[in-house]
BALUM-271108 format. One record per residue (C-alpha): residue number from 1; residue in one letter; x, y, z. Coordinates in steps of 0.2 Angstrom, whole numbers, plus 5000, padded with zeros to 4 digits. Each point is the difference from the previous one (the first is absolute). Layout:
<NUM, A, <X, Y, Z>>;
...
***
This chain:
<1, X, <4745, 5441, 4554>>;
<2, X, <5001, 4983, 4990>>;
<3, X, <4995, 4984, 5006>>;
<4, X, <5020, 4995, 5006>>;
<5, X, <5003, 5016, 5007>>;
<6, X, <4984, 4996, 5010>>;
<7, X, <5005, 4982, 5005>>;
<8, X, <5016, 5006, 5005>>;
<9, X, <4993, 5013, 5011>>;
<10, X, <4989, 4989, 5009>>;
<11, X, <5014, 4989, 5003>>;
<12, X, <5010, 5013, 5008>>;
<13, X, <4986, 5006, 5012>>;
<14, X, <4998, 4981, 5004>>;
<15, X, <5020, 4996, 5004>>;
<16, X, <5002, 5016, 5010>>;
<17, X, <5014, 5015, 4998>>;
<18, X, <5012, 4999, 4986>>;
<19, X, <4993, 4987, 4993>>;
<20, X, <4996, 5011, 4985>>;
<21, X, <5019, 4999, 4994>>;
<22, X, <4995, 4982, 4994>>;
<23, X, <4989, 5007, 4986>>;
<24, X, <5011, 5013, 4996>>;
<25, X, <5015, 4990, 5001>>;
<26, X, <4993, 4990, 4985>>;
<27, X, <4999, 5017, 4991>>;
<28, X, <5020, 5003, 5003>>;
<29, X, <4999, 5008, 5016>>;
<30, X, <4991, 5009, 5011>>;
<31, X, <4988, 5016, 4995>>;
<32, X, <5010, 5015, 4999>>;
<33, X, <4989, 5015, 5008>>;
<34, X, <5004, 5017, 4998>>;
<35, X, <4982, 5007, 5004>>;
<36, X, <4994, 5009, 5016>>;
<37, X, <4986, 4985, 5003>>;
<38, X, <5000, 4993, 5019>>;
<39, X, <5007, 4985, 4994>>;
<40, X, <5015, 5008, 4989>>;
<41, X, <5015, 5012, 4999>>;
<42, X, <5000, 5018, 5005>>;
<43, X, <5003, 5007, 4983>>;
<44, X, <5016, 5007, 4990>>;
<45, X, <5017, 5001, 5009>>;
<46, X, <5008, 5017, 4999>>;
<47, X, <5016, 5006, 5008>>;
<48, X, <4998, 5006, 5016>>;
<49, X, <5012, 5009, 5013>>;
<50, X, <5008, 4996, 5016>>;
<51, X, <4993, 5012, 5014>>;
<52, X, <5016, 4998, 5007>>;
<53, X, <5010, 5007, 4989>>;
<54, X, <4990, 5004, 4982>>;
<55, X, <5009, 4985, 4991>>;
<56, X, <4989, 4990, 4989>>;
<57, X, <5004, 4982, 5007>>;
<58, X, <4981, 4992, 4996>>;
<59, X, <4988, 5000, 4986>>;
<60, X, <4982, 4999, 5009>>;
<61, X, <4982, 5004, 4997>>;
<62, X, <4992, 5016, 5002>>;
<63, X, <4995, 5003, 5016>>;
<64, X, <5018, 4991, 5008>>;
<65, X, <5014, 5006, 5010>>;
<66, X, <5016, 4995, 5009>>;
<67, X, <5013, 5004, 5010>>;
<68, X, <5019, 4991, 5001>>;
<69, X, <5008, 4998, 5016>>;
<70, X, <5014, 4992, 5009>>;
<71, X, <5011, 4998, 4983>>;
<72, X, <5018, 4992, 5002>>;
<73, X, <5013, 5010, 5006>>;
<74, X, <4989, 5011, 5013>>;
<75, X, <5008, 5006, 5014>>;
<76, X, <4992, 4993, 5016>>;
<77, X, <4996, 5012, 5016>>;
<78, X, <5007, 4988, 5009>>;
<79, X, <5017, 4997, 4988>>;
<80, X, <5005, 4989, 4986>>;
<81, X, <4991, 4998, 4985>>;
<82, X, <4983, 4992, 4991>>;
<83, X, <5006, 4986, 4992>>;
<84, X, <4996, 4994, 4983>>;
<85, X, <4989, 4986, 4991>>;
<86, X, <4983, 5004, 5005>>;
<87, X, <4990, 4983, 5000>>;
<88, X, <4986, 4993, 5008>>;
<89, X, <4990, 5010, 5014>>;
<90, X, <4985, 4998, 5010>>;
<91, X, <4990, 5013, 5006>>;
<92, X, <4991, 5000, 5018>>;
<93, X, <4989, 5011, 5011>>;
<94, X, <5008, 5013, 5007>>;
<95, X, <4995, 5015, 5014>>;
<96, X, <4989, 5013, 4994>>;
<97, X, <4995, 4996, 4984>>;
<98, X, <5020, 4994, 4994>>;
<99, X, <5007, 4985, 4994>>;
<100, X, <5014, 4988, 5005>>;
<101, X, <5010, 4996, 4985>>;
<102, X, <5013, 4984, 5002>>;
<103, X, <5012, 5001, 4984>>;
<104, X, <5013, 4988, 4994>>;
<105, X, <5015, 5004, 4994>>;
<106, X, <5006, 4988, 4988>>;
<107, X, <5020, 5003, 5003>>;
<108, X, <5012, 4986, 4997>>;
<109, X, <5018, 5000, 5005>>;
<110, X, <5011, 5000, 5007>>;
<111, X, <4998, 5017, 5007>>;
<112, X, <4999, 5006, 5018>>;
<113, X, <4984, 5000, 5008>>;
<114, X, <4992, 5017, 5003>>;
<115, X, <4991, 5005, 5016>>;
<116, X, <5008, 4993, 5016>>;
<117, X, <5015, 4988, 4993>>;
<118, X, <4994, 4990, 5020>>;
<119, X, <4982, 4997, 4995>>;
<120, X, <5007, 4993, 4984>>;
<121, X, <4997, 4981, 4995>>;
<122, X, <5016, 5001, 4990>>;
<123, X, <5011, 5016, 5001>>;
<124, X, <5004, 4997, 4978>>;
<125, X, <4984, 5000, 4995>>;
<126, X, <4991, 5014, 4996>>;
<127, X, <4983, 4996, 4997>>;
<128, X, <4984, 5003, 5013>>;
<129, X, <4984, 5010, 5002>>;
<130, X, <4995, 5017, 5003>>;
<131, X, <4986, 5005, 5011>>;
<132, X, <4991, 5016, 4997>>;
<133, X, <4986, 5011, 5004>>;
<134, X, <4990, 5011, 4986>>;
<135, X, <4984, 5009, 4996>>;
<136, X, <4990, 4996, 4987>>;
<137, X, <5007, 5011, 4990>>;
<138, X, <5019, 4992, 5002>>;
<139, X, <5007, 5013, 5011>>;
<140, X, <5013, 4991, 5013>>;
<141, X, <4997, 5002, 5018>>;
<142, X, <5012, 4987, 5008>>;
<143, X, <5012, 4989, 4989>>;
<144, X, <5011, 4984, 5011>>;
<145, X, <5011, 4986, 4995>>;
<146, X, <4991, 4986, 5006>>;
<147, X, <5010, 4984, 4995>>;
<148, X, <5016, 4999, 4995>>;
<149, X, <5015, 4988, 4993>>;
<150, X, <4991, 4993, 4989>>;
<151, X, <5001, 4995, 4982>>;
<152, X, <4988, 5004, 4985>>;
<153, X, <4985, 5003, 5009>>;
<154, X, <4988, 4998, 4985>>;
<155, X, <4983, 5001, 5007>>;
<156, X, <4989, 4990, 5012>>;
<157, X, <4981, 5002, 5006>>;
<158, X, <4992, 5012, 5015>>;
<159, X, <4995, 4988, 5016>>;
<160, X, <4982, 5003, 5009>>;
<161, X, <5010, 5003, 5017>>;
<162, X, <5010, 5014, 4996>>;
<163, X, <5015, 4995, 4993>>;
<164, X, <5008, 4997, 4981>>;
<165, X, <5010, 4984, 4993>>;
<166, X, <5016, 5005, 4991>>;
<167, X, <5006, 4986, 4985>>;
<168, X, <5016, 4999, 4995>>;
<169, X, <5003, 4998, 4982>>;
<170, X, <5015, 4989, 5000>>;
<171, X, <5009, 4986, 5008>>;
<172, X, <5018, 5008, 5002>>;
<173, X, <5010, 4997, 5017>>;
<174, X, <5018, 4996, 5004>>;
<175, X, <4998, 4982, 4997>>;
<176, X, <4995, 5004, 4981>>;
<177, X, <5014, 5007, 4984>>;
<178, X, <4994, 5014, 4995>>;
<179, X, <5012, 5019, 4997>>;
<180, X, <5000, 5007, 5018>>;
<181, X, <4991, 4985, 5009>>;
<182, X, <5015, 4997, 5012>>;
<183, X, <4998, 5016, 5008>>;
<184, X, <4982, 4996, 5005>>;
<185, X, <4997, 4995, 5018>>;
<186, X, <4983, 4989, 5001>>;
<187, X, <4992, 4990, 4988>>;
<188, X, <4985, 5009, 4987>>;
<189, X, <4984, 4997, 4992>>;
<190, X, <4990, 5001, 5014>>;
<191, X, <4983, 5008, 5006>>;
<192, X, <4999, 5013, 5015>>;
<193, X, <4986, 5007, 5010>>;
<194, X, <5001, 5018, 5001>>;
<195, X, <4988, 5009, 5016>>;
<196, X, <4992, 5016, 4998>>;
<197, X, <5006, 5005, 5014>>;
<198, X, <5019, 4999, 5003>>;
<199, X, <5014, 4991, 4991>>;
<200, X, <4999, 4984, 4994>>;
<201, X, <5009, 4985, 5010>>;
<202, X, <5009, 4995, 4985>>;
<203, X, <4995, 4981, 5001>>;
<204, X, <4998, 4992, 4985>>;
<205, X, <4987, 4988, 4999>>;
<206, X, <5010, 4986, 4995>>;
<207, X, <4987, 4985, 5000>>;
<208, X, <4990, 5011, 4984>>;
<209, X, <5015, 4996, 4992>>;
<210, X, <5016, 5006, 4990>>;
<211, X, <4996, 5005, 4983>>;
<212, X, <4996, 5016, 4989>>;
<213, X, <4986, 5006, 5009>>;
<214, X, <4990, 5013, 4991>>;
<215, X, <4984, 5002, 5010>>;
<216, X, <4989, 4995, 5012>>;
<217, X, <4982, 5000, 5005>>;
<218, X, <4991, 4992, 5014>>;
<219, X, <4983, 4992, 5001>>;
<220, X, <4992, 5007, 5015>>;
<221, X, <4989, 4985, 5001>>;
<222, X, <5010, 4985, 5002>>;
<223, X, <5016, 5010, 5006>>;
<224, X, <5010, 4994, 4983>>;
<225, X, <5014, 5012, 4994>>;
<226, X, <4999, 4996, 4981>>;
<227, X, <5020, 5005, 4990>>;
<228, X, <5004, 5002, 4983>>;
<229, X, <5017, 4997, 4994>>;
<230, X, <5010, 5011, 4986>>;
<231, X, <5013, 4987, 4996>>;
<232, X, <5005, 5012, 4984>>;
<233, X, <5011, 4987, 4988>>;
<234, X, <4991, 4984, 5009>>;
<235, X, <4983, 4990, 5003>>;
<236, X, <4989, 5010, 5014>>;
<237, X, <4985, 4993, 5013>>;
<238, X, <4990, 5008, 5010>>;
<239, X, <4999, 4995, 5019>>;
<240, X, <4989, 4999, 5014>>;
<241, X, <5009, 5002, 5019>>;
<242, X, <4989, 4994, 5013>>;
<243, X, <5008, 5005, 5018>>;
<244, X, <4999, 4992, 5016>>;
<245, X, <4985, 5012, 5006>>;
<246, X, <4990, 5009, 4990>>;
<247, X, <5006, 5018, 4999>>;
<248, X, <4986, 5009, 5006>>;
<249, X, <5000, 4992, 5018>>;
<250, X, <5020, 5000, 5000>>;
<251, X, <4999, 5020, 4996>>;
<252, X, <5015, 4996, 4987>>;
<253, X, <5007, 4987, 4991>>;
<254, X, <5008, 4987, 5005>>;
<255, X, <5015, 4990, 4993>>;
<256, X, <5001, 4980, 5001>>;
<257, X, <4983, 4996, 4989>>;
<258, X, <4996, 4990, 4982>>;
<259, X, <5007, 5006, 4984>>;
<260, X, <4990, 4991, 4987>>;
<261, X, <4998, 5003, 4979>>;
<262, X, <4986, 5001, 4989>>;
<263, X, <4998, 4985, 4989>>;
<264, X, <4985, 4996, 4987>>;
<265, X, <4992, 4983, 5004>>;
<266, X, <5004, 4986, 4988>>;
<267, X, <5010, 5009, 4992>>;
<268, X, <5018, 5001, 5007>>;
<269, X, <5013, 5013, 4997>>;
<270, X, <4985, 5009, 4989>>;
<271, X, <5008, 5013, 4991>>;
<272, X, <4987, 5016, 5003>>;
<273, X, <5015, 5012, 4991>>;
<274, X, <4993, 5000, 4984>>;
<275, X, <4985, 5003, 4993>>;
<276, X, <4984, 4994, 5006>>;
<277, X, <4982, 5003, 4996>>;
<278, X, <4996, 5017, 5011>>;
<279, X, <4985, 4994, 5011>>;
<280, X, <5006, 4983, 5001>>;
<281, X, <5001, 4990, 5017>>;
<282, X, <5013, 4989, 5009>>;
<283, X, <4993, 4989, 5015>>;
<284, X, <5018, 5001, 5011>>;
<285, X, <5007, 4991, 5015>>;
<286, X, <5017, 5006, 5010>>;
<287, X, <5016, 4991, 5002>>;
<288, X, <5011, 5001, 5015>>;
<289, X, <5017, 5010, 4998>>;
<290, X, <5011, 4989, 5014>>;
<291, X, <5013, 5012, 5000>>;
<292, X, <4997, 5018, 4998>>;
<293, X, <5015, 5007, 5006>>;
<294, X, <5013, 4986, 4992>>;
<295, X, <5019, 5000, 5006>>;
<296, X, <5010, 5005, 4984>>;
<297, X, <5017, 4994, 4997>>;
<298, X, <5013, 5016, 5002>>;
<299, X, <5002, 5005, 4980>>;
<300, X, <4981, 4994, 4996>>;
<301, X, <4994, 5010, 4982>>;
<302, X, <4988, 5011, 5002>>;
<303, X, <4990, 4989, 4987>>;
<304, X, <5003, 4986, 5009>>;
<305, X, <4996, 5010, 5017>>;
<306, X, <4985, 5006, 4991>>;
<307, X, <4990, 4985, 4995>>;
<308, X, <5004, 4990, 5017>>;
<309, X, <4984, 5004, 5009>>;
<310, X, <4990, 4999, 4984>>;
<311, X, <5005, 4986, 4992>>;
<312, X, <4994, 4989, 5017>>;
<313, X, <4985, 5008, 4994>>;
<314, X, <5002, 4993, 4982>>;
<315, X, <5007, 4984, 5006>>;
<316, X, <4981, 4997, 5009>>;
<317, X, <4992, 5006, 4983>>;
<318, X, <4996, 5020, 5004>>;
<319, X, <4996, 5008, 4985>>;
<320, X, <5009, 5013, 4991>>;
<321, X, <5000, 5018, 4997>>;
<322, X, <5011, 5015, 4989>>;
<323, X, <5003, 5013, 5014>>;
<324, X, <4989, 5001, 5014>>;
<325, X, <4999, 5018, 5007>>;
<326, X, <4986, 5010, 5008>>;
<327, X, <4985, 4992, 5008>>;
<328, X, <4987, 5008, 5011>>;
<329, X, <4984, 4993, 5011>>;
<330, X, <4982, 5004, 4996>>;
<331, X, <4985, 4990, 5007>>;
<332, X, <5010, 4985, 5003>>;
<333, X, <5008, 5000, 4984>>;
<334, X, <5017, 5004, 4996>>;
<335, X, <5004, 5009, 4984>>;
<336, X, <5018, 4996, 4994>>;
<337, X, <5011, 5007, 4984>>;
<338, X, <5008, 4987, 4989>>;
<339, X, <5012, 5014, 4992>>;
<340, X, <5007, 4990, 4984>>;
<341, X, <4987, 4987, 5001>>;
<342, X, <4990, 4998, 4983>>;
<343, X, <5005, 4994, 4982>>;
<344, X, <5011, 5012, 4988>>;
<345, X, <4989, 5011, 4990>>;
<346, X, <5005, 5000, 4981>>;
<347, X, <5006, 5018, 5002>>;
<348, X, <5009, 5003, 5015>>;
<349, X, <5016, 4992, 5005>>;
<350, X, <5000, 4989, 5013>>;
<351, X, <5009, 5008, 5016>>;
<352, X, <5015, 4998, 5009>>;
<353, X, <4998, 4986, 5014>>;
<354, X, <4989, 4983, 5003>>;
<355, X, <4982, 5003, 4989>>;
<356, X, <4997, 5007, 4985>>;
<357, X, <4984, 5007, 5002>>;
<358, X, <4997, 5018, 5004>>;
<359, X, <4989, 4995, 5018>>;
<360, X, <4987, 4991, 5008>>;
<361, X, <4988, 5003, 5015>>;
<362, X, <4994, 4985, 5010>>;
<363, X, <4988, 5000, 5014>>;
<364, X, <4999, 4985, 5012>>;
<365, X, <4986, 4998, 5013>>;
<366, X, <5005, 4995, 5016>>;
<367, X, <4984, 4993, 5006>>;
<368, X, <5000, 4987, 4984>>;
<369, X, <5016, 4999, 4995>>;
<370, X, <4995, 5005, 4981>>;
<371, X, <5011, 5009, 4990>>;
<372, X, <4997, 5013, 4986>>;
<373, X, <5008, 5007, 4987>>;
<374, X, <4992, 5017, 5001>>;
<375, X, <5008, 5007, 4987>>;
<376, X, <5014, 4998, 4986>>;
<377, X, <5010, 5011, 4990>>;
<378, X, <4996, 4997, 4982>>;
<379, X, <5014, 5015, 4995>>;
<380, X, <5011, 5013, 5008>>;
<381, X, <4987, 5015, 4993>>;
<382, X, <4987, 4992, 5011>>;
<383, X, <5010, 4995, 5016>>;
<384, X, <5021, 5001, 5001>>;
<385, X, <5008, 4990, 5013>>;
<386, X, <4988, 5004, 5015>>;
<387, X, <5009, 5001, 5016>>;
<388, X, <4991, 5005, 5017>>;
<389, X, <4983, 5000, 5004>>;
<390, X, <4986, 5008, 5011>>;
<391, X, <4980, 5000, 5002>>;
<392, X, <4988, 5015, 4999>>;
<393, X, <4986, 4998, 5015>>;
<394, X, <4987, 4996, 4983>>;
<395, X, <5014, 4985, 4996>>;
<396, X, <5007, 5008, 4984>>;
<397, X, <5020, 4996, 5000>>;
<398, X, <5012, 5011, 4998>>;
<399, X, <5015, 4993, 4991>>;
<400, X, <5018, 5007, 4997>>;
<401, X, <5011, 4997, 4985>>;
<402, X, <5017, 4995, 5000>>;
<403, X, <5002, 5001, 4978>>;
<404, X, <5013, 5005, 4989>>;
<405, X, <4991, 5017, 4993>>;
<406, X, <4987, 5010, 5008>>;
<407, X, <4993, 4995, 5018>>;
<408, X, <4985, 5002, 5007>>;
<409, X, <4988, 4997, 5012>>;
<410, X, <4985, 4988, 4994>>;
<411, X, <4984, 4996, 5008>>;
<412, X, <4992, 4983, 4996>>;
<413, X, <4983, 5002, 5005>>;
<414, X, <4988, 4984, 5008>>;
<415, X, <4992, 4998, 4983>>;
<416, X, <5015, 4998, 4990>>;
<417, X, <5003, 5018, 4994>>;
<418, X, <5018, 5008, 5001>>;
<419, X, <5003, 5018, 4996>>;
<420, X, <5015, 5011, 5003>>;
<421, X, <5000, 5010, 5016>>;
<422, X, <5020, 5009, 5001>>;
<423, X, <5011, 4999, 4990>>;
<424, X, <5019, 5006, 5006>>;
<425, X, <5009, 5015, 4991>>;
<426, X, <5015, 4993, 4992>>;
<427, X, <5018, 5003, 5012>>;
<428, X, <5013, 5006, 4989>>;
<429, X, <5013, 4989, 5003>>;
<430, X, <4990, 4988, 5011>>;
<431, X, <4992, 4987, 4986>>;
<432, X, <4999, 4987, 5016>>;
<433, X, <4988, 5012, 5009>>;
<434, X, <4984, 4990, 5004>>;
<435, X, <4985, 5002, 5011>>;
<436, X, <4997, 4989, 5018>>;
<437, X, <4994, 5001, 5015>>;
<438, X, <4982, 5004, 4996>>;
<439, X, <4987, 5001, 5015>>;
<440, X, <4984, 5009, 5004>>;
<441, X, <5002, 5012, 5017>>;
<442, X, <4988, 4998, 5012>>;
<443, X, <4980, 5004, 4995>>;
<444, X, <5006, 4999, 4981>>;
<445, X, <5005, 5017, 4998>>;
<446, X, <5018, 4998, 4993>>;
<447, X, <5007, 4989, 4990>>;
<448, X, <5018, 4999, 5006>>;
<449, X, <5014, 4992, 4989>>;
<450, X, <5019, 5002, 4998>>;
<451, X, <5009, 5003, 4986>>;
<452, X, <5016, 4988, 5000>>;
<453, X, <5015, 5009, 4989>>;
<454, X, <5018, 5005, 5004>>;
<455, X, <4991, 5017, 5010>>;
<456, X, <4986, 4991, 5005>>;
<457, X, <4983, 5007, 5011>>;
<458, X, <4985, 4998, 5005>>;
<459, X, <4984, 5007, 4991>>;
<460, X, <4983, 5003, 5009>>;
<461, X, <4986, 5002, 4988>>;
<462, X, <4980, 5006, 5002>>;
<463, X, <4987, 5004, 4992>>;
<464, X, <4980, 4995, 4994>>;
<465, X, <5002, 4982, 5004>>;
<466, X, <4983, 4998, 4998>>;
<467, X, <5000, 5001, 4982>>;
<468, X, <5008, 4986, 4996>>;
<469, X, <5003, 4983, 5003>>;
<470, X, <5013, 5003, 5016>>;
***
């Protein structure tokens, strides 16, 4: 090892997990690790088939496997059908070694709700969760609507006292033009507590504020419920929604709290959506959002609609972001995905939306208030469009791509590495097939993750974890 790989070493041990992707930002990006070391990959991918059905659907490492389950279309026992868009999930505790997996459905409209059209928050939209029961090994023991009437449930975060938030990923409603918006009934672009047990209430949360939600993960800590916002063709923040009474003594949470967006001090409106130099810092501050659920004028755009909660933000100088999606909680940090945040890379065109880049990971700690940039995207061969995230129990992430060619599932690791975990079988006929929804079961023996494409399901995959980084 030569003297600045040394130095750059030591400074990574010094500065703590991830980083490491400093040094190896200035190389062009982090390491790429195919090896079986402790801190790297899991070897080779091969193609690998379903246990359900024989289907090759994921290329893995030796030594995986998988199971699909709960695809669209499925007949329930109890009638109608799974619906489609799988998209985020959480994955909690469940009786007898199981799990409890909460999965969006990322279903605009308008179309009629499914489960029970009276536990609906609006008969025309046909969004919502699924809750489940599974083994490890992905076979369905129990499958329930759980909340309904909603619109493009993207994903949202797992909360410590039993429950999962639900974002809506748009701002549609009557009051906003848009093809089949006058046949909805309530206003979108919410977030929803959804119980373990039972259906959700179907209350938005309306004081965390109207706007493409994409995800949310809470800060167990202080109480804090931090957002990120996919504003697709537009600016995006990420927020913090401080409730009346911290969550945990309330058992749930409650509606009538702060919204508030992240801005850099000294430097307002900074514009964080290109690129930065991986490792750097931001000391940041929080404006106030006065009106998270504005009144829209009947026949409001949905780009005007859209920018209304954040462009308060901007107004008091929060900074900006290319595409805010998944975010997850570690040790009092809170791991978010910029999808298009980054410069162009000379080879790849830039995509469609806000951002040219092909992705950015940011890490802000809540007890300082420092953010990161983890990690940045120097092409698409390295990282395409990263979309939602997870955390292994070691503190490896677990990223899911949203590109234009093949997708997979990457791990970045806490000294910077990123290797290729999964990639997905290409869907004839389905080029807009993606991965989401990833989450470790509970103890760390499955990795599930759904697959979101015109039949979309749900894949549980296990193996020798402890040969790699996860």
């Amino acid at each position: 090892m030569d003297r600045r790989s040394f130095l750059a070493r030591a400074a990574v041990l010094a500065a703590g997990p991830f980083a490491g992707v400093a040094c190896a930002g200035a190389r062009g990006g982090a390491v790429p690790v195919t090896g079986d070391g402790p801190r790297g990959g899991y070897g080779r991918l091969r193609p690998v088939r379903d246990l359900a059905d024989g289907e090759v659907r994921l290329h893995l490492p030796e030594g995986f496997r998988y199971r699909s389950f709960g695809a669209a279309g499925e007949r329930l026992p109890g009638g109608g059908v799974v619906p489609g868009s799988h998209d985020g999930m959480a994955a909690f505790r469940g009786p007898r070694d199981t799990a409890i997996l909460v999965r969006n459905h990322e279903v605009g409209g308008p179309v009629s709700a499914f489960g029970d059209p009276d536990l609906a928050y609006d008969r025309m939209a046909g969004g919502g969760t699924f809750t489940l029961r599974v083994t490890r090994e992905g076979e369905v023991l129990r499958s329930r609507p759980s909340l309904s009437g909603t619109l493009r449930n993207c994903s949202g975060g797992p909360m410590p006292w039993g429950a999962w938030i639900s974002c809506e990923e748009t701002v549609d409603g009557p009051d906003v033009a848009g093809a089949g918006n006058d046949r909805l009934t309530r206003k979108h672009g919410y977030v929803f507590e959804v119980p373990l047990k039972g259906a959700a209430s179907g209350r938005p949360i309306r004081a965390a504020g109207r706007f493409a939600h994409e995800s949310a993960a809470f800060d167990p800590a202080t109480g804090t419920l931090y957002l990120t916002e996919d504003n697709y063709h537009h600016p995006s923040g990420f927020y913090r929604y401080v409730a009346p009474e911290h969550p945990m003594r309330a058992g749930r949470l409650l509606d009538g709290g702060k919204l508030q967006m992240l801005a850099v001090k000294g430097e307002p409106r900074a514009d964080l959506s290109v690129g930065h130099r991986t490792g750097g810092t931001f000391a940041t501050t929080w404006v106030d959002i006065e009106e998270p659920d504005p009144a829209l004028p009947a026949g409001t755009s949905r780009a005007q609609a859209g920018k209304a909660v954040g462009g308060q933000g901007r107004t008091a100088g929060a900074a900006v972001f290319a595409r805010l999606e998944g975010a997850v909680h570690h040790r009092g940090t809170i791991y978010f995905v910029s999808t298009q945040g980054g410069d162009a890379a000379p080879d790849d065109d830039p995509p469609d939306g806000f951002g040219d880049g092909r992705g950015q990971v940011w890490a802000y700690e809540t007890w300082s208030g420092t953010l990161r940039l983890v990690y940045q995207s120097p092409r698409a061969a390295a990282l395409d469009l990263p979309d939602n995230v997870t955390v292994s129990d070691r503190g490896t992430l677990v990223l899911c791509e949203d590109g234009d060619g093949d997708n997979y599932l990457r791990g970045l690791t806490r000294n910077g590495e990123i290797f290729d975990f999964c990639r997905l079988e290409p869907i004839p006929g389905d080029p807009g097939a993606e991965f989401a929804g990833t989450t470790f079961g509970p103890g760390g023996h499955t990795l599930y993750v759904n697959v979101q494409a015109e039949r979309g399901r749900t894949i549980a995959i296990w193996g020798p974890w402890a040969r790699g980084a996860f």
